[in-house]
C-alpha positions, 0 to 999 in steps of 0.5 A: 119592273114591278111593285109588290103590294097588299091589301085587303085582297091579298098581294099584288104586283103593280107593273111600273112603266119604263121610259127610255128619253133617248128612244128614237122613234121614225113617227112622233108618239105619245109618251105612253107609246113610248113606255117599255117594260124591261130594261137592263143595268148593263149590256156587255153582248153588244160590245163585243166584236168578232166573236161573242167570247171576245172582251167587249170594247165597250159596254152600255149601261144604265147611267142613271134612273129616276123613279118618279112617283107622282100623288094625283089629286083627281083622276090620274088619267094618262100619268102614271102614279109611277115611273122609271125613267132610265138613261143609258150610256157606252163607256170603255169597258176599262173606264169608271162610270158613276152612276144614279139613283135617285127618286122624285116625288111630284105632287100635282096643285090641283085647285090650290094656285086658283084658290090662292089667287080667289083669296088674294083678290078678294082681300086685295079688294076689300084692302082698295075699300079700306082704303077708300074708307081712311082716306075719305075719313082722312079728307073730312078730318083734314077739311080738304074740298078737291082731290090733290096730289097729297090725297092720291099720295095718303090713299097709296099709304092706306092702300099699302098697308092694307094690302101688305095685310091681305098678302101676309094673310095669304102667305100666313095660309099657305103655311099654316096649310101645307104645315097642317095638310103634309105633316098631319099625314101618315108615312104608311099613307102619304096623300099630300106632297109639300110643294117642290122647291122651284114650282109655282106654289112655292115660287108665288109664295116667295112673291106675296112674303116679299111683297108684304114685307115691302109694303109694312116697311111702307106702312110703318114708315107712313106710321112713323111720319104722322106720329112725329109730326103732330101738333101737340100743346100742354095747357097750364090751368094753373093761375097766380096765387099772388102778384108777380115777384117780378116787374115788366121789362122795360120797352113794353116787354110781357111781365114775367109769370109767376106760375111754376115751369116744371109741371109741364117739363114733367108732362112733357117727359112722361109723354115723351117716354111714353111715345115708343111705349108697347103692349109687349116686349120685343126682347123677350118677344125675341127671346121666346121665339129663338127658344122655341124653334132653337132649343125646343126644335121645332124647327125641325118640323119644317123639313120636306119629309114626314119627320116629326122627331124635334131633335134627330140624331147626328147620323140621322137623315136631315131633308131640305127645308121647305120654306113654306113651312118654315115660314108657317111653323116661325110666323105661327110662333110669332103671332101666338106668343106676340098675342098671349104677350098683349092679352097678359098685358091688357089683362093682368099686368095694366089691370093689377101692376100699372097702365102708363097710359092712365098714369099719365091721364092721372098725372095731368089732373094732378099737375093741372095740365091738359093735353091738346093734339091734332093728328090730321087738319081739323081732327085730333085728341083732348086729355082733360088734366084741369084740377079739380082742387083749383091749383096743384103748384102746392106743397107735399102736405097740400097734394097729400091733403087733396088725395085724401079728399078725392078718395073720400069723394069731396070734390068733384069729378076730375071730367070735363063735364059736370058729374062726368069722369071722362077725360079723354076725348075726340077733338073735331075743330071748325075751320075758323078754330083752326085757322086761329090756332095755326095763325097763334102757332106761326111764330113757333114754326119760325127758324131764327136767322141772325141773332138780332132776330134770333132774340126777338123770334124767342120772345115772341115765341113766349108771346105765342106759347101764353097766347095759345094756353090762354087761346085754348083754355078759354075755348074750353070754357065756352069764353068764345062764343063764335067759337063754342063747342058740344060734347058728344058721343059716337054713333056705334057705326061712327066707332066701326066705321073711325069716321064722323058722319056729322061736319062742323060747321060752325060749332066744333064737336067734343066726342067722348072717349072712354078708350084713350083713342090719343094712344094712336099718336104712339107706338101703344095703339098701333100694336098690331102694324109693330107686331106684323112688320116684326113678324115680317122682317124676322120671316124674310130675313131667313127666307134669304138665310135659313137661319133662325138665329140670323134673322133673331139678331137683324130683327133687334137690330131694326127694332132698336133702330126703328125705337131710336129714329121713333123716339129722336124724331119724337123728341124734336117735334115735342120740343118744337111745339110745347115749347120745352127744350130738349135739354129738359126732355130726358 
């Protein structure tokens, strides 16, 4: 057998190799030992017995044959570029064979297994040093002094999704590669073979997708419990602009405020529908992705062939899909139109139609309402919303009258500082500050059992909620002075690094914050962990299905799912620590 090709010197003929399995041989012998050159279809000589014109008994033929055709990526030395491999059979000359053809093309890794695996220790190297980092910020913030069992179990946390990164970066290479290097190719010169189904490429590739999707869930679920269990208070600045209308209780009771309620109920709902609030849409996230890979057809470009036609025919050959390159061509999608959503939303939609995380700082300076949140032990986040007119329980003709007199620059800057506009800042408490706000938030924390107690424990849960506002408003106006603080700002490598070089000791810090870093207690700064995990999901779902349309549906399903637990669990902790029933809560 021969193979007839050209070139620049004329035609040629390649003499292609026959192997024959079934050849028995006295001496063990190479494979190339074994390698013949003729070979036939079917032998009827053989078979016949007597005489040569006689009807053969029996026949041999060539059962079935395997040209494999193997793309070396060095010196090819003993393997041959081509191969037939036949396999002969005797059958009665009166039965009815099927036979074979069929033709494998093997395409040797070469430095790519190595290459893959230099890559995943060095990210899975540099994941253990962010790790290290988070968790060694996550101490100095939370005051802890010797390791224990809750340090071990955040440094897992951080190390998880860390690494889920560095395995979806790995997996998200080996797509955009194979996509890149096979596709890009020229039927008439093919160089690069796309991974067989079954090899270790593909195989190690299956491994890292699957364990990146494990690990997200992790993280996400580790993101899941530090947001819904924060400690937030909304402090009312508003003071009595008369007497109260209504007398103390007898028995020594609290006198009944005279300060309206509803500015922070409407601060508490704004914050609780800002919780699951993103900077894309999943839905049209959703949308978008199905129309590109279902109507547009380009998941036709994920075929183990060099076809590129993104809508075949119905009579045209259809290859096996590649789910390297499924994965490449849809996670692709993914991020680029996840990416393009957030940039349009940053820059346009927040810029020229509405940013809801300004709205809500802007609606706390109009409603004369702070917010105060501690995310870890000693650290968390201030939203100054003190008015800078005095009061804000006024009337539509009063609120009217103060607008026109910030636009006109009458008044003061609506920051925490003199002739500051910040509002937002980095809260870094002492222990001591700490210890008197937990001891004020004890009785909040407090189940009721009976119903004796249950009327006793919701007084004094208004005793602590006017001792906290009262607590935390004077600590902002430097009224303690064992329990003073500073305002100051970052060290550039402090913001690289999301950690605070300096400890207080015995005066707490303030860092300004001119990004809203109070964001990261919702959904709207931890956009890219949402963006990966959906990214994730939607990829192992038609890993296992190879359906696109599939993984679109239990995508929603989960990100509805995710939404709901994100906004219930949200919802209670909201309520549990402001103190603003979840009736209130729409």
């Amino acid at each position: 057998m021969f193979l007839q090709f050209s070139n620049d010197q004329g035609n040629w003929l390649w003499p292609v190799p026959v192997a024959n399995p079934q050849l028995q041989l006295n001496s063990p012998a190479s494979l190339s030992s074994q390698r013949l050159r003729r070979f036939f279809l079917v032998d009827g000589l053989s078979g016949r017995q007597g005489n040569l014109s006689n009807q053969p008994a029996s026949v041999t033929l060539a059962a079935g044959l395997l040209l494999s055709v193997d793309l070396p990526t060095s010196s090819p030395g003993d393997q041959p570029a081509f191969l037939l491999t036949v396999k002969y059979a005797k059958q009665d000359s009166t039965a009815t064979t099927q036979v074979f053809f069929a033709v494998s093309y093997t395409h040797r890794p070469g430095t790519s297994p190595r290459d893959t695996d230099i890559a995943l220790a060095i990210l899975g190297s540099l994941a253990a040093l962010y790790a290290l980092l988070k968790t060694s910020s996550w101490v100095r913030r939370s005051r802890l002094q010797n390791i224990n069992f809750i340090i071990l179990v955040k440094f897992f946390a951080f190390f998880t999704g860390a690494l889920a990164n560095a395995f979806f970066m790995v997996a998200l290479g080996t797509g955009i590669y194979w996509l890149i290097v096979f596709k890009g190719q020229q039927s008439s010169a093919v160089e690069v073979m796309v991974p067989p189904a079954g090899s270790q490429i593909e195989t190690n590739f299956i491994i890292y997708l699957s364990c990146a999707f494990v690990l997200k869930a992790v993280d996400l679920l580790h993101l899941l419990i530090t947001q819904v269990t924060i400690s937030i208070f909304l402090i009312d600045w508003e003071k009595p602009k008369e007497k109260p209308a209504f007398k103390a209780p007898a028995g020594g009771q609290r006198a009944i405020s005279s300060v309206s309620i509803w500015r922070t109920f409407l601060i508490a709902n704004e914050w609780n529908e800002i919780q699951t609030h993103r900077k894309l849409n999943p839905s049209l996230q959703l949308f978008a992705v199905l129309l590109l890979l279902e109507v547009v057809g380009l998941k036709n470009i994920a075929s183990r062939d060099l076809n590129l036609d993104l809508h075949p025919g119905a009579d045209a050959y259809l290859a096996a899909w590649s789910p390297i390159l499924r994965f490449g061509i849809a996670a692709s999608l993914w991020l680029a139109l996840g990416i393009a959503q957030v940039v349009f939303f940053i820059g346009i939609y927040e810029r020229f139609v509405e940013n809801k995380i300004h709205q809500f700082i802007d609606l706390c300076s109009m409603s004369n309402v702070s917010v105060f949140i501690l995310m870890h032990g000693c650290y968390g986040f201030y939203v100054h919303g003190r008015s800078v007119h005095g009061h804000a329980d006024v009337g539509m003709d009063a609120m009217h009258a103060c607008l026109r007199k910030e636009e006109e620059n009458l008044c003061p800057l609506r920051g925490l500082e003199a002739n500051s506009d910040i509002q937002t800042f980095e809260v870094l408490l002492t222990d001591r500050a700490r210890q008197l706000y937990d001891k004020i938030t004890q009785p909040l924390m407090e189940g009721p059992r009976g119903e004796r107690v249950r009327v006793d424990l919701h007084e004094q849960r208004l005793r602590s909620y006017y001792t906290l506002n009262r607590f935390l408003s004077s600590f902002l106006e430097h009224a303690y002075r064992d329990l003073d603080y500073v305002v100051k700002d970052k060290f550039f490598l402090e913001r690289v690094m999301d950690m605070e070089f300096q400890e207080p000791v015995d005066t707490s810090i303030l860092y300004t914050d001119a990004s809203a870093l109070f964001s990261r207690t919702l959904f709207y700064n931890n956009e890219l962990a949402l963006l990966l995990f959906d990214t994730l999901l939607f990829s192992v779902v038609d890993l296992g299905t190879q359906d696109f349309l599939l993984a679109a549906i239990i995508t929603f399903v989960v990100q509805k799912l995710v939404k709901m637990l994100r906004d219930a669990l949200g919802r209670r902790n909201l309520a549990a620590k402001t103190l603003v029933e979840k009736q209130f809560l729409i």
